[in-house]
TORKOL-4160 file (C-alpha; in steps of 0.2 Angstrom, whole numbers, padded with zeros to 4 digits, m for minus):
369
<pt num="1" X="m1118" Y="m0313" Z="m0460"/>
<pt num="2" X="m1105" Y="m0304" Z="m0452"/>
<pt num="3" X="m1095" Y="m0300" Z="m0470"/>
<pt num="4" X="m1111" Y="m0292" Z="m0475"/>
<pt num="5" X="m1112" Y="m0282" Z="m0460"/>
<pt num="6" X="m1107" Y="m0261" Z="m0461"/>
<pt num="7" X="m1092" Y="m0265" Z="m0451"/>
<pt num="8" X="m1088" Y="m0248" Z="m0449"/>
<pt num="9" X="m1105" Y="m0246" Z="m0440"/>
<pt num="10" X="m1104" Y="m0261" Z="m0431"/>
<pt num="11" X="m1085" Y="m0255" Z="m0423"/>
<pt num="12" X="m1092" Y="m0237" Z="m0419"/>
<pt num="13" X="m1107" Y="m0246" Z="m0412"/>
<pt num="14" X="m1097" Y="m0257" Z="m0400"/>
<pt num="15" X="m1084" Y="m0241" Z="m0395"/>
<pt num="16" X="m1101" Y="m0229" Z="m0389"/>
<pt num="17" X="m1108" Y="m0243" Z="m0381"/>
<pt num="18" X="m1091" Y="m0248" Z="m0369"/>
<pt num="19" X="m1088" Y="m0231" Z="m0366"/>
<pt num="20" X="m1108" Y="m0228" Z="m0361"/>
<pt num="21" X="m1104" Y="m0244" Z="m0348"/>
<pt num="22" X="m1089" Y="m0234" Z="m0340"/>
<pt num="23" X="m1096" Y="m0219" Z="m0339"/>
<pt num="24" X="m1113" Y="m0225" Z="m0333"/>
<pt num="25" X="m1101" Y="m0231" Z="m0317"/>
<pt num="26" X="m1093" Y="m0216" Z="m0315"/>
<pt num="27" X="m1108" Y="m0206" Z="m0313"/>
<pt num="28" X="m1119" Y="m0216" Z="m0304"/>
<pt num="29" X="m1108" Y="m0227" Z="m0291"/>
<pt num="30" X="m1109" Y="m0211" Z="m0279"/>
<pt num="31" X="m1127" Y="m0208" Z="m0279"/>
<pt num="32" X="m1130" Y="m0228" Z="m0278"/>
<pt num="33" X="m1119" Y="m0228" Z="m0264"/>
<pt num="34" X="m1123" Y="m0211" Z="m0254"/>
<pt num="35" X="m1140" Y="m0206" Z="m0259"/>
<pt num="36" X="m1148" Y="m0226" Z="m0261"/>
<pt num="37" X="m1138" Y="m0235" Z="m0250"/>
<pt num="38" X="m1133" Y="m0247" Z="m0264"/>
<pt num="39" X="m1116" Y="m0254" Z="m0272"/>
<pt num="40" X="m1106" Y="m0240" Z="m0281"/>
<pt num="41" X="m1107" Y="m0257" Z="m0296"/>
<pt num="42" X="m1128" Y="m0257" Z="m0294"/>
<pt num="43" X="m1132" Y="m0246" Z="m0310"/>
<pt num="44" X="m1116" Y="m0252" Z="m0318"/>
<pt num="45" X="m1122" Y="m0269" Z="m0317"/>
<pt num="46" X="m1141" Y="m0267" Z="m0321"/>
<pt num="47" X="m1135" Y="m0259" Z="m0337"/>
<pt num="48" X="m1124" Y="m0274" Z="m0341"/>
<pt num="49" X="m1139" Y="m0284" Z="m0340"/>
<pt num="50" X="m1148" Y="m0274" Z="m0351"/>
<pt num="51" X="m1133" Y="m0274" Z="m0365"/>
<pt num="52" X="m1131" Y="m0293" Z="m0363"/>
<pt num="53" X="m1150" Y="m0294" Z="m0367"/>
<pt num="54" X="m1149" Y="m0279" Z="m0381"/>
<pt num="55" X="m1136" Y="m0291" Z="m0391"/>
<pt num="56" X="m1145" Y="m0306" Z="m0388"/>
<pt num="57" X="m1160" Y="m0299" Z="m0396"/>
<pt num="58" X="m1150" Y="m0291" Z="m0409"/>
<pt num="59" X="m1145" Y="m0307" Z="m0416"/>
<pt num="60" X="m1163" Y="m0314" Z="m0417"/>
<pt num="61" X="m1167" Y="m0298" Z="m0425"/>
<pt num="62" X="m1152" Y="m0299" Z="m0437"/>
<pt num="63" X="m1159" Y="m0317" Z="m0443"/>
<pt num="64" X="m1177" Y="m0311" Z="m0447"/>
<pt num="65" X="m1181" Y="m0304" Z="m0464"/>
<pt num="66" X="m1189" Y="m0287" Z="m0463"/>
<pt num="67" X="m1203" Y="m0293" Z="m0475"/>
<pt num="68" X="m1211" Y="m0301" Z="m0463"/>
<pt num="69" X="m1214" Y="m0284" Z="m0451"/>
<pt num="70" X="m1227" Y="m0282" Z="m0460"/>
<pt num="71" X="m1233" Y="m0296" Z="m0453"/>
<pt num="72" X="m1228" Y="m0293" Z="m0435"/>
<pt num="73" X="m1228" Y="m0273" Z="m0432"/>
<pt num="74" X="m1246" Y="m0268" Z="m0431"/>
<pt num="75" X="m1248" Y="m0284" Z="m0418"/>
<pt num="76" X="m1232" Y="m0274" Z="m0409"/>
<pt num="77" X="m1241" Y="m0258" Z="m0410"/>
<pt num="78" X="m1256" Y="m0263" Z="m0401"/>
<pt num="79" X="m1245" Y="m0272" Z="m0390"/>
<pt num="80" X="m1238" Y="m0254" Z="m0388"/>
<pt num="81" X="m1254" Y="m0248" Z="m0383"/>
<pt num="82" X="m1261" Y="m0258" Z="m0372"/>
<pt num="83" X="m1247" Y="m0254" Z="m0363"/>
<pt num="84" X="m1247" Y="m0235" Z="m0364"/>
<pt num="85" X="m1264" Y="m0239" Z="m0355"/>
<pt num="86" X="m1258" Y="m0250" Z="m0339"/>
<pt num="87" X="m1247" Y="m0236" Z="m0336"/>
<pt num="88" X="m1260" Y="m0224" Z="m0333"/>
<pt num="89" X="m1269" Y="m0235" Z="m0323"/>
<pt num="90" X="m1257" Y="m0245" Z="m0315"/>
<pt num="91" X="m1238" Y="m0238" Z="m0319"/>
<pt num="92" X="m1223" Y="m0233" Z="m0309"/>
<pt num="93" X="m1223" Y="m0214" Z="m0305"/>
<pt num="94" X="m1205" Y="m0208" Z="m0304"/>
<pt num="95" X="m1198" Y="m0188" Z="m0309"/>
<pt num="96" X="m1216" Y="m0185" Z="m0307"/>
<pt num="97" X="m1223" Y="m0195" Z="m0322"/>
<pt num="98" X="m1230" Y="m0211" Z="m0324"/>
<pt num="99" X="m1222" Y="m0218" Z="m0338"/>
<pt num="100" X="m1214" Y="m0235" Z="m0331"/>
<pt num="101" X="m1223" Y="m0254" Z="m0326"/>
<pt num="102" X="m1217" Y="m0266" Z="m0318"/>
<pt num="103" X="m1217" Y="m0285" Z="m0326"/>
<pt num="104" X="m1218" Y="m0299" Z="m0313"/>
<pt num="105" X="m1208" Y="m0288" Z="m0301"/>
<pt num="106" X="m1194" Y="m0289" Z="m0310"/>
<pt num="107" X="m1189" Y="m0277" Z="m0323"/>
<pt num="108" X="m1196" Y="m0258" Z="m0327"/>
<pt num="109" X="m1200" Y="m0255" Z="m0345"/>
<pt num="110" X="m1204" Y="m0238" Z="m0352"/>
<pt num="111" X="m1218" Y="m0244" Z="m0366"/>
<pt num="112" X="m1216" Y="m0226" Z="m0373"/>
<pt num="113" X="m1199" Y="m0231" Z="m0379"/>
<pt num="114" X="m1202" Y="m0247" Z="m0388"/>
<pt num="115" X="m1217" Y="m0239" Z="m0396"/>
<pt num="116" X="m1204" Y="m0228" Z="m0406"/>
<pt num="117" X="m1197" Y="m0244" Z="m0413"/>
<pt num="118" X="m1213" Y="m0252" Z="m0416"/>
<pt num="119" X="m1219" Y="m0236" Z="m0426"/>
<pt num="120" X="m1205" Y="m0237" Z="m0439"/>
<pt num="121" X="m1207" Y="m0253" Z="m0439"/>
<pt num="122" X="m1225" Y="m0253" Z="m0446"/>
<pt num="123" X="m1224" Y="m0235" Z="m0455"/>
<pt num="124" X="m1211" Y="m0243" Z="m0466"/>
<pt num="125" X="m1222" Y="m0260" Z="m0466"/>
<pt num="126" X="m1236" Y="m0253" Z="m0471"/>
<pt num="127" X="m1233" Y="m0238" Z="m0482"/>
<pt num="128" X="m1220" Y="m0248" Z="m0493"/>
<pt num="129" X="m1237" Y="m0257" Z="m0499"/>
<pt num="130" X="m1247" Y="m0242" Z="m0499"/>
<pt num="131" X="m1236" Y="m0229" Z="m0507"/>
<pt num="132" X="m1247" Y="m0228" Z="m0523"/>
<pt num="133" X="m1262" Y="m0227" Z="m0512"/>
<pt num="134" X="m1273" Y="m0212" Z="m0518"/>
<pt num="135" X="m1285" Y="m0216" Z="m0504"/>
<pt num="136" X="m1283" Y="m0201" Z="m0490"/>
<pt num="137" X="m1292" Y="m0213" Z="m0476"/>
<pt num="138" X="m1280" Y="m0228" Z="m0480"/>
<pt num="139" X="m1266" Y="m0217" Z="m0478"/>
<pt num="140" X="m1272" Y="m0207" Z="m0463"/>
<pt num="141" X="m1274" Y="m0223" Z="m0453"/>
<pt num="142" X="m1255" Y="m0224" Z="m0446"/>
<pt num="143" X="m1256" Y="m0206" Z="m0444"/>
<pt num="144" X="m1271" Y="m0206" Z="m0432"/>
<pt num="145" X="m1265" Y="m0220" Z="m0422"/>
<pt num="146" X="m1249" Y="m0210" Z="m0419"/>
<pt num="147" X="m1258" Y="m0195" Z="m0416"/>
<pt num="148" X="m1268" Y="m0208" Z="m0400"/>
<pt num="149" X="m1254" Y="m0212" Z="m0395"/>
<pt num="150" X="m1243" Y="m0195" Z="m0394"/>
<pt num="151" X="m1259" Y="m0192" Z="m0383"/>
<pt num="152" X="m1255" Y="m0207" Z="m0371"/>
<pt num="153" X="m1237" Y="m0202" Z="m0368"/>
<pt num="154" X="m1241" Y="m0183" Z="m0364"/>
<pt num="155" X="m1255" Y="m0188" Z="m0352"/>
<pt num="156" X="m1242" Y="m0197" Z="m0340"/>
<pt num="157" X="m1236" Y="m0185" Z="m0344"/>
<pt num="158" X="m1220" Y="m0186" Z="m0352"/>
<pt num="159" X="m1220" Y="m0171" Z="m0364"/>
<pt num="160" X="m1200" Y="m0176" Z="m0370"/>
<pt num="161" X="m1205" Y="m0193" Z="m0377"/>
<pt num="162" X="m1218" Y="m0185" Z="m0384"/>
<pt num="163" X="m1211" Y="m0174" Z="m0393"/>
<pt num="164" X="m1199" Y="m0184" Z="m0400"/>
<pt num="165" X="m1213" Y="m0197" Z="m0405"/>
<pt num="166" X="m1221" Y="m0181" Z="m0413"/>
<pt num="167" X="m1207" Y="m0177" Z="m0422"/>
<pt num="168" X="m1200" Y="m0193" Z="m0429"/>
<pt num="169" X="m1220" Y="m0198" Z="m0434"/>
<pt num="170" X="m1221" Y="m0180" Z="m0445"/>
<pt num="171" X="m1202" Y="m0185" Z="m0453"/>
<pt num="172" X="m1206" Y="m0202" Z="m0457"/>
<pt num="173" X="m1223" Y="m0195" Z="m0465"/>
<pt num="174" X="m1214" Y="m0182" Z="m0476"/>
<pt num="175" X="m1199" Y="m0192" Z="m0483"/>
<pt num="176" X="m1214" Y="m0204" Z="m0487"/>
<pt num="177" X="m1214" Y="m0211" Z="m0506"/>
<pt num="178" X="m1235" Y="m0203" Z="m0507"/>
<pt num="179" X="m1239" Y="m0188" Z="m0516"/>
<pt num="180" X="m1237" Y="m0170" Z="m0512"/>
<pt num="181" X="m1255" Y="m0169" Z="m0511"/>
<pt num="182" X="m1259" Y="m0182" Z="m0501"/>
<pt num="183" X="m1247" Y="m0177" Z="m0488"/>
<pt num="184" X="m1254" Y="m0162" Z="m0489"/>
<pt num="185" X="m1271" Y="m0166" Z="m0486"/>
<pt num="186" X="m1265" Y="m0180" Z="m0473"/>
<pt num="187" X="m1254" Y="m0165" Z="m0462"/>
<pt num="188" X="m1268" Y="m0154" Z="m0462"/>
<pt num="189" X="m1279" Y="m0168" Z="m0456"/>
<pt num="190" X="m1271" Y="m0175" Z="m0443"/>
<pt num="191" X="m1266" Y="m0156" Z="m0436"/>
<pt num="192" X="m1288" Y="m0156" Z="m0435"/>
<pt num="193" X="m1288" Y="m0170" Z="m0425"/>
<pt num="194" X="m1275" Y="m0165" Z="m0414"/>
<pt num="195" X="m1283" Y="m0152" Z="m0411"/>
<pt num="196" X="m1299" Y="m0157" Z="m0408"/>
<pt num="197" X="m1292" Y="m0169" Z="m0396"/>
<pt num="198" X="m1284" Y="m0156" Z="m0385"/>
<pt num="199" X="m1298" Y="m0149" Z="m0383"/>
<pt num="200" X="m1311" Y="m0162" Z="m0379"/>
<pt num="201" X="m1297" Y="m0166" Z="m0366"/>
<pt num="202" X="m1295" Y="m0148" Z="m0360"/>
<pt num="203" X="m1315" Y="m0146" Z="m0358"/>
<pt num="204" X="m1313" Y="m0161" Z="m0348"/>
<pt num="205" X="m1304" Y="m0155" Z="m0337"/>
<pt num="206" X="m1286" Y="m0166" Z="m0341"/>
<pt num="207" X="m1270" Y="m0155" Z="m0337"/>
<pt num="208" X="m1258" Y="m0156" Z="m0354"/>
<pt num="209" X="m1244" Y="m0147" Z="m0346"/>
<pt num="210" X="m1239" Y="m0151" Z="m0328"/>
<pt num="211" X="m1231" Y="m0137" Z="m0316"/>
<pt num="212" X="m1215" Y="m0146" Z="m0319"/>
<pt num="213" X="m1216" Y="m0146" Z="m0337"/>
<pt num="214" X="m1221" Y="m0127" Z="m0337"/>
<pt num="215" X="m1210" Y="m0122" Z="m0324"/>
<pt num="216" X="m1196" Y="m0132" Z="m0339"/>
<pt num="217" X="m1200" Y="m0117" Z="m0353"/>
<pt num="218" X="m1190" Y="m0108" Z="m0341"/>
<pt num="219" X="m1173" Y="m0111" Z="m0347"/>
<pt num="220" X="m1163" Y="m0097" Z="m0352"/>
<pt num="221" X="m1150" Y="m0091" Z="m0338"/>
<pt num="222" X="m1152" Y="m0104" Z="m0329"/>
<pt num="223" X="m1137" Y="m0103" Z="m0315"/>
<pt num="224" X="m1150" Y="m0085" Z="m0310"/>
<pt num="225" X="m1161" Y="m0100" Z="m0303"/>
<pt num="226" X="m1147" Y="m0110" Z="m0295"/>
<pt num="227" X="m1156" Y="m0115" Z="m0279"/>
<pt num="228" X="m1173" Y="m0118" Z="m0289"/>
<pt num="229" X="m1176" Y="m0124" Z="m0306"/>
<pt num="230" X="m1159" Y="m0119" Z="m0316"/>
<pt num="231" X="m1153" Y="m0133" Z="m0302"/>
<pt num="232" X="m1147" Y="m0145" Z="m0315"/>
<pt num="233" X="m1144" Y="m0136" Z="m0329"/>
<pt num="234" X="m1132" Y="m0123" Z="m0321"/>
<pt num="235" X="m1122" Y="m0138" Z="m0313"/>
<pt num="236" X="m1122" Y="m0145" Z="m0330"/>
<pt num="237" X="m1112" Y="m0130" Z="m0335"/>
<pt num="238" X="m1100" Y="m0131" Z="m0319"/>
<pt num="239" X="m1097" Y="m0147" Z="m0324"/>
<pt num="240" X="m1093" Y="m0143" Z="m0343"/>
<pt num="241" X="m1082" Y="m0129" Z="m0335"/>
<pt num="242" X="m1071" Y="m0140" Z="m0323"/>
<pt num="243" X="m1069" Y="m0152" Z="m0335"/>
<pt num="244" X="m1060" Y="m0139" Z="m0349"/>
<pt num="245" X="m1049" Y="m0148" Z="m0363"/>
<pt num="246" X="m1041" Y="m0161" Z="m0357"/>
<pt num="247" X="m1053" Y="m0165" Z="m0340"/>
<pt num="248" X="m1050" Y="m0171" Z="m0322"/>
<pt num="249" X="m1047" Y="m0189" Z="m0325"/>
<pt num="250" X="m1060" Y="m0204" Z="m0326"/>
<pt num="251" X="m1068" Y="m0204" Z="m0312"/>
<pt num="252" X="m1064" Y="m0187" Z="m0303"/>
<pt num="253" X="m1080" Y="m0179" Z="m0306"/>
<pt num="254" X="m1084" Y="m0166" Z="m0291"/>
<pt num="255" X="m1101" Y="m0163" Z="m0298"/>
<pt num="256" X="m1107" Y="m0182" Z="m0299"/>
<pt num="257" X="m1107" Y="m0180" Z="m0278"/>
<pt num="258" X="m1125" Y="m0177" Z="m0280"/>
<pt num="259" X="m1123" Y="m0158" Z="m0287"/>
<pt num="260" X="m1131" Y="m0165" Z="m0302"/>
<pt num="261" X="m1144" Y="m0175" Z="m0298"/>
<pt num="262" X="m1147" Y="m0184" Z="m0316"/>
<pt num="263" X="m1129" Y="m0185" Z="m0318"/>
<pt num="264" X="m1130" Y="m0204" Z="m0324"/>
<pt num="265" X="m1145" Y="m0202" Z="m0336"/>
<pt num="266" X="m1149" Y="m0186" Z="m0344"/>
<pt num="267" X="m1132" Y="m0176" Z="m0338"/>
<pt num="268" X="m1119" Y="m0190" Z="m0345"/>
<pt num="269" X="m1111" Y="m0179" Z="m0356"/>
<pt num="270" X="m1107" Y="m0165" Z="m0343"/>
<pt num="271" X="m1097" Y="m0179" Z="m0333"/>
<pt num="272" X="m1090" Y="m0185" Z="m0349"/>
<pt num="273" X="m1085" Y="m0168" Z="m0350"/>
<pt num="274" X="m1079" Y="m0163" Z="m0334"/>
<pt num="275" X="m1069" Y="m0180" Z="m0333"/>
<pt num="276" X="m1063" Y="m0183" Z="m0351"/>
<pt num="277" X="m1063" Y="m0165" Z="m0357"/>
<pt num="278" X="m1067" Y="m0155" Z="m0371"/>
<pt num="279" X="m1058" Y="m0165" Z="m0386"/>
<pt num="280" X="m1062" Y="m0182" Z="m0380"/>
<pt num="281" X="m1082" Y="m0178" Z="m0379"/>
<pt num="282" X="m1079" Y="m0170" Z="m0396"/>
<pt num="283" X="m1072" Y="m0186" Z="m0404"/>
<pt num="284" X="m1085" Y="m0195" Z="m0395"/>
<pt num="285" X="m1100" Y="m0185" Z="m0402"/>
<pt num="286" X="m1088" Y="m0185" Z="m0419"/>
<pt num="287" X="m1090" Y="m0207" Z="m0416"/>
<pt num="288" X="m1108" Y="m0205" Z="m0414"/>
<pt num="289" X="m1110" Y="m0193" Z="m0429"/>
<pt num="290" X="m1103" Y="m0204" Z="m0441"/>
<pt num="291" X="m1113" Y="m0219" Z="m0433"/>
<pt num="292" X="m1127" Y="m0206" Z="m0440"/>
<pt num="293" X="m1120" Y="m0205" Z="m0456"/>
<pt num="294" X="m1118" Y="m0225" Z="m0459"/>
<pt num="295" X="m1135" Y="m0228" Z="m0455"/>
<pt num="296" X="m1140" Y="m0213" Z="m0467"/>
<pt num="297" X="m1129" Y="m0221" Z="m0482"/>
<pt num="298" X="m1135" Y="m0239" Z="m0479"/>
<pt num="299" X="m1154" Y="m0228" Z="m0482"/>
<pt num="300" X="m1149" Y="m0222" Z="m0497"/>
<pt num="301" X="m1142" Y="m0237" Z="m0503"/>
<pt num="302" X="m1159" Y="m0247" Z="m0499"/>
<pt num="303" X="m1167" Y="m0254" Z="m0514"/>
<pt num="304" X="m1183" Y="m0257" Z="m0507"/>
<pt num="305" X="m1194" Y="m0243" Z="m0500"/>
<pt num="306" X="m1196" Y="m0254" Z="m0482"/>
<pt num="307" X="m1176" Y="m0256" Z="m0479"/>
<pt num="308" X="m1174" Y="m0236" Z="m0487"/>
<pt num="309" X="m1190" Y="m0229" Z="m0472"/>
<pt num="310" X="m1183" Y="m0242" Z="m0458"/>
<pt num="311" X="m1165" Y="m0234" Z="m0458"/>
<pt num="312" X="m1172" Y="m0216" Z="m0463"/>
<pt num="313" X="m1181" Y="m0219" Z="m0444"/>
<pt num="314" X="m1167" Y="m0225" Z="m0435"/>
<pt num="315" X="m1157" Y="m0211" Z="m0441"/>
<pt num="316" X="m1170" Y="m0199" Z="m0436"/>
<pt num="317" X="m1174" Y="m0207" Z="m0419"/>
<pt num="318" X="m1155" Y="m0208" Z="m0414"/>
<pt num="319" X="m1153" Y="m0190" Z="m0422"/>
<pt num="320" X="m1168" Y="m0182" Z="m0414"/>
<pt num="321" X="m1163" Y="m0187" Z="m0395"/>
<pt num="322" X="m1146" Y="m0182" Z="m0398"/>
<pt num="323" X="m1151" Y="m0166" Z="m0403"/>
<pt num="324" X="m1164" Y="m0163" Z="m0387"/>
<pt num="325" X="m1153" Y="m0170" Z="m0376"/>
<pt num="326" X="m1138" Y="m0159" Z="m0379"/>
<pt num="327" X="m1150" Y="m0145" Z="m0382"/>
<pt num="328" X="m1156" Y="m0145" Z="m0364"/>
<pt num="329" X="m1138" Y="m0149" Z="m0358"/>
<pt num="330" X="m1132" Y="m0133" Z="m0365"/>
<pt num="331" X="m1148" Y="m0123" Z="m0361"/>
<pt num="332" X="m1154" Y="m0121" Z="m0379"/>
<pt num="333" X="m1171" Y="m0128" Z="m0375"/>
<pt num="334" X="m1181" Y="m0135" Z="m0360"/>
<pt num="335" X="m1177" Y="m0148" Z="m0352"/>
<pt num="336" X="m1185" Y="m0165" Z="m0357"/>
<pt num="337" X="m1177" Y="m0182" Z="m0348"/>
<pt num="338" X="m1172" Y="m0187" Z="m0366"/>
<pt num="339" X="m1156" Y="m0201" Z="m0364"/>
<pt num="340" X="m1140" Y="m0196" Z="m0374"/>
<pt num="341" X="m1138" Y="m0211" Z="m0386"/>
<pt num="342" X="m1126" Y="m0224" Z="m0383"/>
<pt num="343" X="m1120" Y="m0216" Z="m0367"/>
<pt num="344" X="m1136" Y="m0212" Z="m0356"/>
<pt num="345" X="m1142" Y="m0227" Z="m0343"/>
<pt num="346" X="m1160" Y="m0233" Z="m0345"/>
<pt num="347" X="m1163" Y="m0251" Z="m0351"/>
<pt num="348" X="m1178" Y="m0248" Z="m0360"/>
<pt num="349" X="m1168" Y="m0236" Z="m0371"/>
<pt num="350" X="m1154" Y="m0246" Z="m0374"/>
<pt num="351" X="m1164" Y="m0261" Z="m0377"/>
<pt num="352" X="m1173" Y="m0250" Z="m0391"/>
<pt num="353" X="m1157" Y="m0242" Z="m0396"/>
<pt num="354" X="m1146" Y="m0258" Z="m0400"/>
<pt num="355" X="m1163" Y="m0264" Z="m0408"/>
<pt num="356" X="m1164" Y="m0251" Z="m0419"/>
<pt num="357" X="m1145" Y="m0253" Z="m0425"/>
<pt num="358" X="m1150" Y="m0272" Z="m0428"/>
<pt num="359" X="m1162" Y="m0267" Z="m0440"/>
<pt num="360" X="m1151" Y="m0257" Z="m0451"/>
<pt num="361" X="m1137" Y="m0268" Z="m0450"/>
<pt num="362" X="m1151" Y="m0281" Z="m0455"/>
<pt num="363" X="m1156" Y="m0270" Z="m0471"/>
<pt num="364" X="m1137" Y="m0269" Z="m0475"/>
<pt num="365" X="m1138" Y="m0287" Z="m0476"/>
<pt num="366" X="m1153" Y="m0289" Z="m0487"/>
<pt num="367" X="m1145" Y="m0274" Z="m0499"/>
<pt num="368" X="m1130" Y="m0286" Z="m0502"/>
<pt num="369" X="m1138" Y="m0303" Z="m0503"/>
């Protein structure tokens, strides 16, 4: 199996992935220790745990075919939901959103995370059998379920994931093998029901965008807001800044002492910065790129419309939080609490991530058998 395997994806993989582990302990054993009165190893150890549990799941998902998602992705989806719903009524608030639950008071999962997974799983299910449909209601079907549960995330609300879940939904739909027309009329129908939908929830008296999440369009000139809300962003910069081309060395971060206060999960790269300088972080994001462009080729190679939609939305999904992350990094757009790929801690993410990379390497497979 491993012969079959793109190996080059599989090495660039592994090499984001352990330096993720060493940075996730460089940035968080100072805030474990001083600010949770934890062992400096705490977060560097429940990310372990979650990587150990990532490849193990990989290699089930490496030995099952992807015909039979089509069997087992809508089950997921609903799955999916029905967890989206005990969050709201029963989840973990933390950063001011309820977006985590707790299961049998061992692990926090983020259901909005795998429900990224589960929707490429069955949009490329389910429209590799109906991409001669002509029927708009068949086809609209995927597309308003989405559009429910895009409503679910941003009532916790968690307007990053919901975003993202926005964004990779409308991709998936347009590089869809259905007519122009039916896409058409599908966009325009779902944008009604949208909608309609944020009104009826507006009438009702449900808030769509939080203070925090208001307060986050904010961004531009941000270190003008140092002791407010350009907090994190501005010591992002500092950060970026101390670290300069060649960076203070692994582990000599001054702004990981609780200047930053995400500085394990959504700043990561501005301690990879400020530790392993400029041209490092370049050839890390030059690693992750490529990982991108592997996963893109294997799509292209695809000789069935399921394998070809399955690594099209793994390359959008890794693509799309790259792309927010840095961007509120760098103060092009509001911050979200989007994870850098590879490198950001979060279990549920990572889980999903090395998933996702099991599934294309999985395609890969079924395109050379």
């Amino acid at each position: 199996m491993l012969k079959k395997m793109d190996k080059c994806l599989v090495i660039c993989t592994c090499l984001l992935l352990i330096t993720g582990l060493i940075m996730i302990f460089s940035a968080s054993n100072v805030t474990s220790y001083m600010k949770y009165a934890k062992s400096p190893y705490y977060y560097f150890l429940k990310q372990s745990i979650f990587l150990i549990a990532s490849f193990i799941l990989s290699f089930i998902i490496l030995k099952i075919d992807t015909k039979k998602y089509h069997f087992i992705s809508f089950p997921l989806i609903i799955i999916g939901i029905i967890l989206l719903v005990v969050v709201l009524i029963n989840g973990k608030v933390a950063n001011q959103a309820k977006s985590w639950i707790n299961l049998f008071g061992i692990i926090t999962i983020q259901p909005s995370e795998f429900i990224k997974i589960f929707t490429i799983m069955w949009f490329s299910s389910f429209y590799s059998i109906k991409k001669n449909c002509t029927s708009l209601k068949k086809v609209l079907f995927p597309l308003t379920m989405s559009a429910g549960i895009a409503l679910l995330i941003i009532i916790q609300p968690d307007l990053g994931t919901a975003s993202i879940y926005f964004m990779l939904v409308l991709f998936l739909f347009l590089i869809l093998p259905i007519s122009k027309k039916i896409k058409r009329n599908s966009i325009l129908s779902i944008i009604g029901i949208v909608i309609v939908s944020l009104l009826l929830l507006l009438n009702n008296g449900v808030k769509i965008l939080f203070a925090r999440q208001i307060q986050r369009f904010n961004f531009l000139n941000p270190c003008e807001r140092l002791y407010s809300d350009g907090n994190q962003v501005c010591n992002g910069y500092i950060a970026i800044n101390n670290g300069g081309l060649f960076g203070k060395g692994l582990g000599n971060s001054t702004q990981k002492y609780l200047y930053l206060p995400e500085a394990y999960t959504d700043f990561i790269f501005a301690i990879v910065v400020e530790e392993l300088g400029l041209i490092v972080s370049v050839i890390i994001l030059l690693i992750l790129f490529l990982v991108l462009w592997r996963i893109f080729l294997i799509a292209k190679r695809s000789k069935t419309t399921r394998g070809s939609l399955l690594c099209f939305g793994v390359f959008i999904y890794i693509l799309l939080h790259t792309i927010v992350n840095l961007g509120g990094l760098l103060g092009l757009i509001p911050l979200t609490g989007v994870p850098l790929p590879f490198l950001s801690y979060g279990g549920s993410y990572l889980l999903c991530l090395v998933s996702s990379i099991a599934i294309v390497l999985r395609v890969d497979i079924e395109n050379k058998l």
